[in-house]
DRENDO-1510 file (C-alpha; in Angstrom, 1 decimal, always signed):
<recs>
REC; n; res; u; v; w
REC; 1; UNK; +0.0; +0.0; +0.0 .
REC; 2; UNK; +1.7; +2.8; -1.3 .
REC; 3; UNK; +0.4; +5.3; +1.6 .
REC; 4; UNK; +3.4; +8.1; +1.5 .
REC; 5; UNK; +2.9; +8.6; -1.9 .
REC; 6; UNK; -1.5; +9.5; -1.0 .
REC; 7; UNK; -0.6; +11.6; +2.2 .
REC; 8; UNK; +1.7; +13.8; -0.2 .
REC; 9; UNK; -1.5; +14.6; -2.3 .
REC; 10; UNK; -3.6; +17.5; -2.5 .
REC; 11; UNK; -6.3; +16.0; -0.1 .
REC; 12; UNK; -9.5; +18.5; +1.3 .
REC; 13; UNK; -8.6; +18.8; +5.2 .
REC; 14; UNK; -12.0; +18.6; +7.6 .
REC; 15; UNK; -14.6; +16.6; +8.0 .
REC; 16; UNK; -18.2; +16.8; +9.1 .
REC; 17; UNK; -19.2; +18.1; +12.8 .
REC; 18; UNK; -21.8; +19.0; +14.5 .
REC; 19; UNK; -21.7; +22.9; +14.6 .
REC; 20; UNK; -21.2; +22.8; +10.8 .
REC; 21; UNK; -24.4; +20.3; +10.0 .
REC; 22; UNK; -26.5; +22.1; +12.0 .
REC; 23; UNK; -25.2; +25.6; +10.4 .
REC; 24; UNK; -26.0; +23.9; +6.9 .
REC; 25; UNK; -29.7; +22.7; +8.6 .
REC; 26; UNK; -30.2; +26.1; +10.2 .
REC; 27; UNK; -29.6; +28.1; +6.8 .
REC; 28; UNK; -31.5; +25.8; +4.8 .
REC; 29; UNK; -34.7; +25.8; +6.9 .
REC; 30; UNK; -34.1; +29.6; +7.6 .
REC; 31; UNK; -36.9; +31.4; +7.0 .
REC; 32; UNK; -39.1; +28.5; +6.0 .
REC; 33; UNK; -41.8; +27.2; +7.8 .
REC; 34; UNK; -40.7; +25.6; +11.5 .
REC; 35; UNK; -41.6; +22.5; +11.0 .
REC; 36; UNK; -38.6; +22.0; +7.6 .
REC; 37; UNK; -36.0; +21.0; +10.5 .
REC; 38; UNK; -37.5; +17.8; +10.8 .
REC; 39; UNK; -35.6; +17.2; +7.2 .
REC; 40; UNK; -32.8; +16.6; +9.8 .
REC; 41; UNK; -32.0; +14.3; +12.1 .
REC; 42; UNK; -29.2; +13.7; +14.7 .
REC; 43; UNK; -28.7; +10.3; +16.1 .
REC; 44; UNK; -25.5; +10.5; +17.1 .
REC; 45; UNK; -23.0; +13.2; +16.4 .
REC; 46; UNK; -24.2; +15.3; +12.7 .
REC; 47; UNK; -27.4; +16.7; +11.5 .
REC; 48; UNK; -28.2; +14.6; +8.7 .
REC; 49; UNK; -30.8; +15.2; +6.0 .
REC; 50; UNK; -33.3; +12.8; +5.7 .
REC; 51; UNK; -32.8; +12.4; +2.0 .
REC; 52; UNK; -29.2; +11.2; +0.7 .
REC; 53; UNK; -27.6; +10.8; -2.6 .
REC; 54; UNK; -27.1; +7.7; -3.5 .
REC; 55; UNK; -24.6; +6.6; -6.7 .
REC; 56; UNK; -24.8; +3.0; -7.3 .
REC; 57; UNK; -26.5; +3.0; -10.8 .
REC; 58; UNK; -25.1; +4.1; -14.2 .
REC; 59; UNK; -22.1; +3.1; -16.4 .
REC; 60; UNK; -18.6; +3.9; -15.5 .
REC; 61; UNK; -17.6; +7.2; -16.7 .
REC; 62; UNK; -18.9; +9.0; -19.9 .
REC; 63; UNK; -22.6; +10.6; -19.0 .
REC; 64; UNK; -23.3; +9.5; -16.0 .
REC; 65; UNK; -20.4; +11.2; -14.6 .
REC; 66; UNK; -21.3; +14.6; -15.9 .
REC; 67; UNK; -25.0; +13.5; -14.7 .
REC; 68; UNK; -23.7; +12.8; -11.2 .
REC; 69; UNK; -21.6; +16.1; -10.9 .
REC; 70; UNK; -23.9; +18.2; -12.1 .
REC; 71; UNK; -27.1; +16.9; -9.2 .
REC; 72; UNK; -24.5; +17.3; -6.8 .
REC; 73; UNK; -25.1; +21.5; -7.0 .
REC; 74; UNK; -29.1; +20.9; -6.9 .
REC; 75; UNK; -28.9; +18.8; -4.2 .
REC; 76; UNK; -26.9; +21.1; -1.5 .
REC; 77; UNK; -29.1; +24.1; -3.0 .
REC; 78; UNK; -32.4; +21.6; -2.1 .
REC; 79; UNK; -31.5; +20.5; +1.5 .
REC; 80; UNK; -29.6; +17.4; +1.1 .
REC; 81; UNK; -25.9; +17.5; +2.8 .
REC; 82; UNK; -25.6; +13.3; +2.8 .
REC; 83; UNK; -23.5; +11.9; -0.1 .
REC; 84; UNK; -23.9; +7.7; +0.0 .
REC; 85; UNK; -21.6; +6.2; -2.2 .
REC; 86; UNK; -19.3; +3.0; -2.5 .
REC; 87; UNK; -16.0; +2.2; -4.2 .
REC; 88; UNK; -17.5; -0.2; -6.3 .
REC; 89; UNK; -19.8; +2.4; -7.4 .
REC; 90; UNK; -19.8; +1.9; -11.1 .
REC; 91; UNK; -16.3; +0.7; -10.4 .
REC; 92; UNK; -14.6; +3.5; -8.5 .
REC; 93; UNK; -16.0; +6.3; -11.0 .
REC; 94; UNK; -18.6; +7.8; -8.6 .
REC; 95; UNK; -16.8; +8.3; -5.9 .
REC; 96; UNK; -14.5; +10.8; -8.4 .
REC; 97; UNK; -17.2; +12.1; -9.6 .
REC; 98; UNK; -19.1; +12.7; -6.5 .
REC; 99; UNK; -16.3; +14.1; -5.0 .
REC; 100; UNK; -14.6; +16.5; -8.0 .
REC; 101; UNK; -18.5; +18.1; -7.1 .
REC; 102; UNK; -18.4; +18.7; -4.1 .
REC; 103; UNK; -14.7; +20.2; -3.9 .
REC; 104; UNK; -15.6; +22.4; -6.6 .
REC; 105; UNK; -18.9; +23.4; -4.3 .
REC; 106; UNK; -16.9; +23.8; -1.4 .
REC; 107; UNK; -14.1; +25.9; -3.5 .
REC; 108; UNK; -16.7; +28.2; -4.8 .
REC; 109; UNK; -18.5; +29.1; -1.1 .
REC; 110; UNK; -21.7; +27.3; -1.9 .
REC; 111; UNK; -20.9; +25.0; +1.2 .
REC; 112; UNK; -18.1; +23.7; +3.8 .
REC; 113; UNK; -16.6; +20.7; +3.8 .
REC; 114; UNK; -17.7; +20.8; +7.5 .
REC; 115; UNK; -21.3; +21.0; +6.9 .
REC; 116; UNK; -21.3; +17.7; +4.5 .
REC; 117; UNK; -21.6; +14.0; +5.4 .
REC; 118; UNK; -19.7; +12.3; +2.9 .
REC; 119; UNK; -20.4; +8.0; +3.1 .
REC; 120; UNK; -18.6; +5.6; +1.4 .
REC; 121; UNK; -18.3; +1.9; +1.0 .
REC; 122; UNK; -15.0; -1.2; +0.3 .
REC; 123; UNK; -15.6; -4.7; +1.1 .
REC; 124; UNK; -16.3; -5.7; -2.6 .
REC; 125; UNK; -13.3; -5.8; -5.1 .
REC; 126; UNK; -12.9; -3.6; -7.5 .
REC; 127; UNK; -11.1; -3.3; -10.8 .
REC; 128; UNK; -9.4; +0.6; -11.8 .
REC; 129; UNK; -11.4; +1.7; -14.5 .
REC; 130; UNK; -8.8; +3.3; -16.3 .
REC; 131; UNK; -6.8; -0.4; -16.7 .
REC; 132; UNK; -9.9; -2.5; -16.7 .
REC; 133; UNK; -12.4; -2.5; -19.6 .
REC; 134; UNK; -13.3; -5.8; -20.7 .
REC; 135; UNK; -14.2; -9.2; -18.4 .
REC; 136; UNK; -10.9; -10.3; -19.1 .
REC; 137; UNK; -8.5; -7.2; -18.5 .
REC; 138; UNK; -11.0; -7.0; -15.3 .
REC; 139; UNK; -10.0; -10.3; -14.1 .
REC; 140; UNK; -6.4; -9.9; -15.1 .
REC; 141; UNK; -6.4; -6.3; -12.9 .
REC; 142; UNK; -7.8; -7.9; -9.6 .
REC; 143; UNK; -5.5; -10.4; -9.5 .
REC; 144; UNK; -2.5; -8.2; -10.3 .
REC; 145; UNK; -3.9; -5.4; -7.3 .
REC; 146; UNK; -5.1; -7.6; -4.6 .
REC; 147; UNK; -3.2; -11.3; -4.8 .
REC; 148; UNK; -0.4; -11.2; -6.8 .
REC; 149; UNK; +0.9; -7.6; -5.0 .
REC; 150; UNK; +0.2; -9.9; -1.8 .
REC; 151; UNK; -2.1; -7.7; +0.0 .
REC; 152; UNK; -4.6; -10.5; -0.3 .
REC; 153; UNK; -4.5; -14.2; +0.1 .
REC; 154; UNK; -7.0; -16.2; -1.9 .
REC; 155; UNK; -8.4; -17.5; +1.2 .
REC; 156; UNK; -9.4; -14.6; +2.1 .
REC; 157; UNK; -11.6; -13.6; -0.7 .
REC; 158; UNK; -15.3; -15.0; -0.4 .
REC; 159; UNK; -17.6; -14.1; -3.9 .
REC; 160; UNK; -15.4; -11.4; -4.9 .
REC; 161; UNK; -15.3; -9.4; -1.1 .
REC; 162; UNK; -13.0; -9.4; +1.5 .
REC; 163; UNK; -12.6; -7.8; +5.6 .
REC; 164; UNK; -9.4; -8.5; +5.8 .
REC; 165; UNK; -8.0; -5.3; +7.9 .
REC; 166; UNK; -4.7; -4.3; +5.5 .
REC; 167; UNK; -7.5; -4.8; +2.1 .
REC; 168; UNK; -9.8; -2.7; +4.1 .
REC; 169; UNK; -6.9; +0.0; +4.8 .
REC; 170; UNK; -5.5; +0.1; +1.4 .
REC; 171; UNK; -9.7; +0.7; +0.1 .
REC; 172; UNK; -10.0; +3.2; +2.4 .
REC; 173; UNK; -6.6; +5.0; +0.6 .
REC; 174; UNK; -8.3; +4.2; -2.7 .
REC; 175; UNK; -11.7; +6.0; -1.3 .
REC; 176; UNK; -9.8; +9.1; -0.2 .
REC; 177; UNK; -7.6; +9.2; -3.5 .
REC; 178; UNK; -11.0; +9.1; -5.6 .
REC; 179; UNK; -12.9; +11.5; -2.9 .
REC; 180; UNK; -10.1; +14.0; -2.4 .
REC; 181; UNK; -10.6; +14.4; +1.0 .
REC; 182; UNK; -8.4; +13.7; +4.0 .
REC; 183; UNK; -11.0; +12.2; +5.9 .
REC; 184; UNK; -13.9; +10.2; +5.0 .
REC; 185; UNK; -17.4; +10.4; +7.6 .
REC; 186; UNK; -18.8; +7.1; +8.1 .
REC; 187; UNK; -17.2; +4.2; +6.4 .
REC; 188; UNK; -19.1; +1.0; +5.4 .
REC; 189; UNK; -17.8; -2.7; +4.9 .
REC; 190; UNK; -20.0; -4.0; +2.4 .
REC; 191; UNK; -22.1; -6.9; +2.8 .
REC; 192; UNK; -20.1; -8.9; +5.6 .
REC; 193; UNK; -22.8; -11.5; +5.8 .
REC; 194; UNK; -21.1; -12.7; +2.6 .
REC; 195; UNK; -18.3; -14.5; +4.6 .
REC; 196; UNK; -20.3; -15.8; +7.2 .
REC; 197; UNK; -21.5; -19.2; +5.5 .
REC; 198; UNK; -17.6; -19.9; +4.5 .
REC; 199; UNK; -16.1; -19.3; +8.4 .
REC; 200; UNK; -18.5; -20.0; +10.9 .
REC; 201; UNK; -19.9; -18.0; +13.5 .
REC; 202; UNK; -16.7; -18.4; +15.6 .
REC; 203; UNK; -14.2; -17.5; +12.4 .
REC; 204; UNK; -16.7; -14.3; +11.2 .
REC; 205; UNK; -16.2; -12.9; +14.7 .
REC; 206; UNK; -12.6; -13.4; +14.7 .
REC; 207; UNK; -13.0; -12.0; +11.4 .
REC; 208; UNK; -14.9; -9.0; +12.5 .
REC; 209; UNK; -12.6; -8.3; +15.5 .
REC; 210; UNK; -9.8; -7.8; +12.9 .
REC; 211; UNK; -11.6; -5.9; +10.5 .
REC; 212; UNK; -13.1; -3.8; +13.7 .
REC; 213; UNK; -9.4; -3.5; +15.0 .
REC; 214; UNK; -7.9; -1.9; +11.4 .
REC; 215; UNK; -11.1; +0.3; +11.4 .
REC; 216; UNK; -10.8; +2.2; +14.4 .
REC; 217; UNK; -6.9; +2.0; +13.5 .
REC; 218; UNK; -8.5; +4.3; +10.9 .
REC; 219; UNK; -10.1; +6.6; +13.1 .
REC; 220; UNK; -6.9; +7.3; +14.9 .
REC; 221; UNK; -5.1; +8.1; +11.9 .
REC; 222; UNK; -7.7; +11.2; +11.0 .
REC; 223; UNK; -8.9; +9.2; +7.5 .
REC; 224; UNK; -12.3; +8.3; +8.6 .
REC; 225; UNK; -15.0; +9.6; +10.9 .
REC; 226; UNK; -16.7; +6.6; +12.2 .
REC; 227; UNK; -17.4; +3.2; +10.6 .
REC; 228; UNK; -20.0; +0.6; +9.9 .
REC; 229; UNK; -21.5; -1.9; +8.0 .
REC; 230; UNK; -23.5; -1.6; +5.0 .
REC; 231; UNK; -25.8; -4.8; +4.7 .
REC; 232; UNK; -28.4; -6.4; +2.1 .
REC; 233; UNK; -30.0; -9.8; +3.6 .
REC; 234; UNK; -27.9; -10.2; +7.1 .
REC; 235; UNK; -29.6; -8.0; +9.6 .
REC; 236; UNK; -33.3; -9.5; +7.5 .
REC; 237; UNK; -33.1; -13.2; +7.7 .
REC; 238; UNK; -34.2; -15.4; +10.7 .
REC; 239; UNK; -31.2; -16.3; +13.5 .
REC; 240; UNK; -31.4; -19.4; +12.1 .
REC; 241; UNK; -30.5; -18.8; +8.7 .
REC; 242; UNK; -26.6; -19.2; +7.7 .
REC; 243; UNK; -26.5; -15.2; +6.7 .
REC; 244; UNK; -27.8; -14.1; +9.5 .
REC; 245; UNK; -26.0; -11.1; +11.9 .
REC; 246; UNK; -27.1; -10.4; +15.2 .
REC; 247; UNK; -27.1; -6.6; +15.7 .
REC; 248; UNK; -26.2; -7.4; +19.5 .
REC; 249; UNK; -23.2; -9.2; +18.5 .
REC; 250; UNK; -21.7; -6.8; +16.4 .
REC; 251; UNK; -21.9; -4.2; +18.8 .
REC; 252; UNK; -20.5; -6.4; +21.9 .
REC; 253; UNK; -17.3; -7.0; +18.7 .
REC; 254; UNK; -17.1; -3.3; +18.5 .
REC; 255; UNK; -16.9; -3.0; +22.2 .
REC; 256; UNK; -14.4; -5.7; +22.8 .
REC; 257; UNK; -12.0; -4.0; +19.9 .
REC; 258; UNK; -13.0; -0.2; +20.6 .
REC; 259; UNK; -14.6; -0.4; +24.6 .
REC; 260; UNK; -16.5; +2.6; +25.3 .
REC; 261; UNK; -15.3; +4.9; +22.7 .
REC; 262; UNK; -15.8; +2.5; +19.7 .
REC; 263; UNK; -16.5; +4.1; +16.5 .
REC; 264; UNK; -19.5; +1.3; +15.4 .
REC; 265; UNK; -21.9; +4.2; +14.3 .
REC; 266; UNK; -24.2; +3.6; +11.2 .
REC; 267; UNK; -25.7; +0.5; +9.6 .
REC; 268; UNK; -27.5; +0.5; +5.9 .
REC; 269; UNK; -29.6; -1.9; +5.3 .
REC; 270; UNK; -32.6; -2.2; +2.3 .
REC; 271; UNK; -35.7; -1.2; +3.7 .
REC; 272; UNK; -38.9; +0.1; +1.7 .
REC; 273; UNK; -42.5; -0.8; +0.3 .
REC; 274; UNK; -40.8; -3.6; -1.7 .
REC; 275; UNK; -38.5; -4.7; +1.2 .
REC; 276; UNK; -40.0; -4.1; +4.6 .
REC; 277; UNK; -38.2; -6.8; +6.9 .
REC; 278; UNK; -36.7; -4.1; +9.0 .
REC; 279; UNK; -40.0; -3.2; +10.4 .
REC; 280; UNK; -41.9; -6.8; +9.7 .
REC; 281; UNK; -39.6; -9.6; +10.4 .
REC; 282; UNK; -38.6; -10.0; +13.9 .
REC; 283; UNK; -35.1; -11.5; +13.2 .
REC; 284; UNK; -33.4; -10.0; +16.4 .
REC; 285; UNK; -32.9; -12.0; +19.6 .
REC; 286; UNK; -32.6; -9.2; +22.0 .
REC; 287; UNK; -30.5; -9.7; +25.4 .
REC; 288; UNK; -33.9; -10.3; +27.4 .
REC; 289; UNK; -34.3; -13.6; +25.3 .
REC; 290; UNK; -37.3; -11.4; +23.1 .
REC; 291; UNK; -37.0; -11.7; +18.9 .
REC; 292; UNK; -37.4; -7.9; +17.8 .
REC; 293; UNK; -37.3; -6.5; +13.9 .
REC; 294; UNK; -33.7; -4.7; +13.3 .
REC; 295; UNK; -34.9; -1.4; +13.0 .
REC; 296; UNK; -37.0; -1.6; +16.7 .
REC; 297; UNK; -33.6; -3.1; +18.0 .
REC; 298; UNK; -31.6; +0.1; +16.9 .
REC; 299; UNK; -34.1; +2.5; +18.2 .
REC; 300; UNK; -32.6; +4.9; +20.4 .
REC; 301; UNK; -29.1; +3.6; +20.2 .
REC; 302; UNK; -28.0; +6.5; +18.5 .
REC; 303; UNK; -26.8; +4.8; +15.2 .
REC; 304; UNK; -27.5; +6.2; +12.0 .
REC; 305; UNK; -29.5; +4.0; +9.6 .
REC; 306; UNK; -29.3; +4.8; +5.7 .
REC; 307; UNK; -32.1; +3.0; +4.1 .
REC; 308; UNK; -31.0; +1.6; +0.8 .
REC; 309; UNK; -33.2; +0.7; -2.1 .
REC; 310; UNK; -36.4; +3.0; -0.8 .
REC; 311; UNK; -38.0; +2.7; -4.7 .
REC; 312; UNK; -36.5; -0.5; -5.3 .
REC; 313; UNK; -34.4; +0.5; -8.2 .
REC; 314; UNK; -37.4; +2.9; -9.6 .
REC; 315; UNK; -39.3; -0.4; -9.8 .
REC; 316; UNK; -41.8; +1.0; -7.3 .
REC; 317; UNK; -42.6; +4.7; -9.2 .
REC; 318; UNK; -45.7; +3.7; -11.1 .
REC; 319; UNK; -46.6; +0.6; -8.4 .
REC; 320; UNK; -47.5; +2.2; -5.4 .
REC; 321; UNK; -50.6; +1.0; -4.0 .
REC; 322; UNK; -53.4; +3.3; -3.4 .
REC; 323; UNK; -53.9; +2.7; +0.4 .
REC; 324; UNK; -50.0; +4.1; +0.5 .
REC; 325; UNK; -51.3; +7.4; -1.4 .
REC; 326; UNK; -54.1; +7.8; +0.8 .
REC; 327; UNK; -51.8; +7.3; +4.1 .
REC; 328; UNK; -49.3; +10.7; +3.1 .
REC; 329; UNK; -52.1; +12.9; +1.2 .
REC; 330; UNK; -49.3; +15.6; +2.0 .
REC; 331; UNK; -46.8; +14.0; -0.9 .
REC; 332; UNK; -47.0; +15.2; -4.4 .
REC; 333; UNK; -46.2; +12.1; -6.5 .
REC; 334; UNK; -46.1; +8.0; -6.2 .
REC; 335; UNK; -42.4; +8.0; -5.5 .
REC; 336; UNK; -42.5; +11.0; -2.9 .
REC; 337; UNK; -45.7; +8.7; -1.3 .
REC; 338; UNK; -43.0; +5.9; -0.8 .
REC; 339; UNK; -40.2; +7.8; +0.4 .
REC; 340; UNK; -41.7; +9.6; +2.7 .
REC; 341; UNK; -43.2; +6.1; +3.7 .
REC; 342; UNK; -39.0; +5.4; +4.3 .
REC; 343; UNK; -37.9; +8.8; +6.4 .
REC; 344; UNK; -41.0; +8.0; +8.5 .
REC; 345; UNK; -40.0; +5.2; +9.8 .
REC; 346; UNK; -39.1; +4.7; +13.4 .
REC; 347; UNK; -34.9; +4.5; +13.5 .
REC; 348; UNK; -34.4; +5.4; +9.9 .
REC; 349; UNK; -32.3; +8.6; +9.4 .
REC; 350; UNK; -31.9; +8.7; +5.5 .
REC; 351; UNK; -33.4; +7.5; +2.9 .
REC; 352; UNK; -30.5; +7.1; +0.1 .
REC; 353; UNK; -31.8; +8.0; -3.3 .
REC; 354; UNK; -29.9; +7.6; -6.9 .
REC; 355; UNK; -30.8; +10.7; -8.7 .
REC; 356; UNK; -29.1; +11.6; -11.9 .
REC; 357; UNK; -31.1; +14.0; -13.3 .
REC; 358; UNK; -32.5; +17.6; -11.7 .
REC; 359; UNK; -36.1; +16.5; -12.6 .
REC; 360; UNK; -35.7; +13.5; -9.8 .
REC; 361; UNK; -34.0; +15.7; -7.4 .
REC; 362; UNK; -36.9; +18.8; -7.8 .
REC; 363; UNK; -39.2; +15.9; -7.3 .
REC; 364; UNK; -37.6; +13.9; -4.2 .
REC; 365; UNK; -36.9; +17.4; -2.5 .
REC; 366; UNK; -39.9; +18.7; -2.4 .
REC; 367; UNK; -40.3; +16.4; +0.9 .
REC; 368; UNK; -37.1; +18.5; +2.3 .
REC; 369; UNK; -40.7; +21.2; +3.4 .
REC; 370; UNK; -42.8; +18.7; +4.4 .
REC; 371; UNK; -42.8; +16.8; +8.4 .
REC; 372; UNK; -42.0; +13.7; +8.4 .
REC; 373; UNK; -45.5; +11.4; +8.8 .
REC; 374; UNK; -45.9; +10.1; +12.7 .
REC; 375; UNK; -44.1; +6.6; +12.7 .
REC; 376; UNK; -47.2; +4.9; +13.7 .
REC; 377; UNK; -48.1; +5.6; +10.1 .
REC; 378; UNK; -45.6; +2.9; +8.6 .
REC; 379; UNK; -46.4; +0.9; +11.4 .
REC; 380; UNK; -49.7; +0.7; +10.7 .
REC; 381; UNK; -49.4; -0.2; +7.1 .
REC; 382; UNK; -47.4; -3.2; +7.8 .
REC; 383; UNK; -50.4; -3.9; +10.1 .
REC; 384; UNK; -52.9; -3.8; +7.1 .
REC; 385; UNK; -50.4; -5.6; +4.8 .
REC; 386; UNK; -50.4; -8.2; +7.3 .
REC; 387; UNK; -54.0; -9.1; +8.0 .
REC; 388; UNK; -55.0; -8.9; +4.1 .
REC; 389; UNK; -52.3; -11.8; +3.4 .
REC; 390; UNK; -53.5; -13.5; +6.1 .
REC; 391; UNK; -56.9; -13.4; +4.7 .
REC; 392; UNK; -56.1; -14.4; +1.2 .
REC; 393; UNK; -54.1; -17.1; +2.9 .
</recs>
């Protein structure tokens, strides 16, 4: 890992705090109507929006980059100050292009790097997209990086991802390089539950411990904020499934590697009309012996939830059914009726959305002025869902 030759570039100094979140809250809901600060939220330490950015779809490059750069400016101008993205984001070319944007915004005085909450994601290998353009020059380029440059062993790559703490150090490098900042906010392994079926519950906490240990390692050395996991079917199955992650257990790892002051701060997870088994499955044995849903397990433990996938890929605009319209009369459109469905949800702080184009973001934003639904709203739908099933059953 070639880290004296990335601390000698031209990386942003800062990161997100408090004071400047809540100045970027206070001067967005300035003058509107009281009730726009409950756009934020502050779970733990930063007021975040309740709407984020989210970068996973488009090709590598070309368009989508310009597409990407460009929504960046309508989104701090709209109320948004999260920015969810992953290194294997259309293979490492989001991440440049989300963060040439928001240097350039930050440059120009339209915000400060303080009052931005910058997310990103390693875990999954990825190929350098200016080496790597067809399957086999892909294949040829992860070998080269990760095993034969002996910062992996084989062993320690399960379906293309890895934890192992000097891979996860050397991504985080990569992240920073691509981001141009010094220090990243929160930073998300990806899918963990991946490895779980291959080592064992014994080995994945071992596992975990070391990935925990170079994460907080981290911390110390200023390049990320605070660190978590970024999950699609762990934290959703039963306890008895093979993929299954016990929310309690990960934060007793983060204690045992971190103690008190552990850095274990955020979890994503896909939650949404299409995916509700955060609210509906109760998959969590608590530590009084009672199964809970993830999302009621995290309540009030100050960690910040990004829900990923709140339209399903878009696959939702146009499906929404009408007893979700009639529940938030107060949104303007199908997919503002299911996102606001999301940011009402008990324990969710942000809903992360891919928008491309300034159409979505004028669209999405418009819930930026309008309260969040009372939480018993969600609830209640799952409650309706349930007992029609059970009567077609």
């Amino acid at each position: 890992m070639q880290t004296s030759a990335l601390e000698s570039d031209d990386l942003l100094p800062g990161r997100a705090t408090r004071d400047g979140t809540r100045r970027y809250a206070d001067r967005f809901t300035r003058g509107a109507e009281p009730f726009a600060i409950d756009h934020f939220d502050c779970p733990d330490a930063l007021w975040l929006s309740s709407i984020a950015l989210g970068t996973l779809r488009g090709d590598p490059g070309g368009v989508d980059d310009l597409l990407y750069r460009s929504v960046v400016s309508d989104l701090l101008e709209s109320g948004t100050n999260v920015f969810n993205t992953a290194l294997s984001d259309r293979s490492q070319t989001s991440e440049r292009a989300i963060g040439h944007a928001l240097r350039r915004a930050i440059r120009e005085g339209r915000t400060a790097r303080d009052e931005i909450v910058v997310v990103t994601k390693g875990g999954a290998l990825t190929p350098d997209p200016d080496r790597a353009r067809s399957y086999t020059s892909v294949q040829r380029n992860l070998y080269e990086t990760y095993i034969d440059s002996g910062l992996l062993d084989a062993s320690e790559v399960t379906r293309g991802h890895s934890m192992a703490p000097e891979f996860l150090l050397d991504q985080i490098q990569r992240s920073r390089r691509n981001l141009g900042l010094e220090t990243i906010d929160y930073y998300l392994i990806q899918e963990p539950e991946i490895h779980l079926k291959d080592l064992g519950s014994d080995g994945f906490r071992h596992a975990l411990e070391r990935a925990f240990g170079a994460l907080e390692q981290a911390v110390q050395r200023g390049w990320i904020g605070a660190f978590g996991l970024a999950t699609w079917e762990g934290f959703l199955v039963p306890d008895s499934d093979r993929s299954h992650l016990g929310v309690v257990d990960i934060f007793e790892t983060a204690l045992d590697v971190g103690h008190g002051d552990h850095h274990l701060r955020a979890i994503q997870l896909p939650y949404g009309l299409a995916m509700g088994e955060g609210v509906a499955l109760d998959s969590q044995l608590g530590p009084d012996g009672h199964s809970r849903a993830i999302l009621d397990s995290l309540r009030d433990t100050g960690t910040v939830v990004f829900a990923s996938a709140p339209l399903y890929g878009g696959r939702l605009v146009g499906g929404v059914p009408d007893f979700v319209r009639q529940a938030f009369p107060e949104t303007p459109s199908q997919a503002t009726a299911a996102l606001q469905f999301v940011r009402s949800t008990a324990s969710i702080t942000c809903a992360v959305v891919g928008m491309r184009e300034t159409a979505h973001v004028e669209e999405n934003l418009q819930l930026a002025r309008i309260p969040r639904a009372h939480a018993e709203i969600p609830a209640r739908l799952f409650a309706e869902a349930r007992r029609a099933e059970a009567v077609r059953a």
